[in-house]
N, C-alpha and C positions, 0 to 999 in steps of 0.2 A: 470551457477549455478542456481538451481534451492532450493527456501527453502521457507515455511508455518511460519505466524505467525499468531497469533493469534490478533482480533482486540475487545476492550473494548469500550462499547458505542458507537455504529454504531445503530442508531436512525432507520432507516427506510431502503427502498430500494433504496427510488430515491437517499437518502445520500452516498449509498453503490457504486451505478453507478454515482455520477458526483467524489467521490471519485478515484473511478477505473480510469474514461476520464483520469484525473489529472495526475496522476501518470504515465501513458502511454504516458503523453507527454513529459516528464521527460526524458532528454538527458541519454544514458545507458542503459534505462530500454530496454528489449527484449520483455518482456510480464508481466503484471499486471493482477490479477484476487481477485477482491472481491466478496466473498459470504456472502450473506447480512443474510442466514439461519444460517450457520456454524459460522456466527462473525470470517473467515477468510482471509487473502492476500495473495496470493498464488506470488511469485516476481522471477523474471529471468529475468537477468542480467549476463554479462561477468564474470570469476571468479574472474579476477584480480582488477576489479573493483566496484565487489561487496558490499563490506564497505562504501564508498563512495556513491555509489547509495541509499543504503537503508539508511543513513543517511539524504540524500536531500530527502528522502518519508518519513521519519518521520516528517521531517519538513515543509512539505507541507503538511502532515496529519494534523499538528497539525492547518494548517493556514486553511485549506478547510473545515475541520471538528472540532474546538477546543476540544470538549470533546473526541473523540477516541483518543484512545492512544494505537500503535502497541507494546504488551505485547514478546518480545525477549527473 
């Protein structure tokens, strides 16, 4: 499953790409893409285990980058 959120206060690019690294290392994930222009995260992952995944990315969002916050 493949699904876009939207990302609030992603500060720069380098923020955007060591955010992206992060998330890609993240057991689940399939593929992770931040766009640092769009303020998007583009996230694929399994279906079945999609909730779960994007739960552990929000949580690592928040530890990686505190002020972004993926807007669901």
């Amino acid at each position: 499953m493949r699904k876009s959120f939207k990302l609030d206060e992603i500060d720069c690019a380098n923020c955007a790409q060591k955010l992206e690294d992060a998330i890609n290392k993240l057991d689940g994930v399939e593929q992770a893409r931040v766009n640092f222009l769009l303020q998007k995260l583009t996230l694929t992952a399994a279906d079945d285990a999609f909730d779960d995944v994007l739960a552990r990315v929000v949580e690592l969002t928040r530890q990686v980058e505190p002020d972004c916050e993926i807007i669901r």
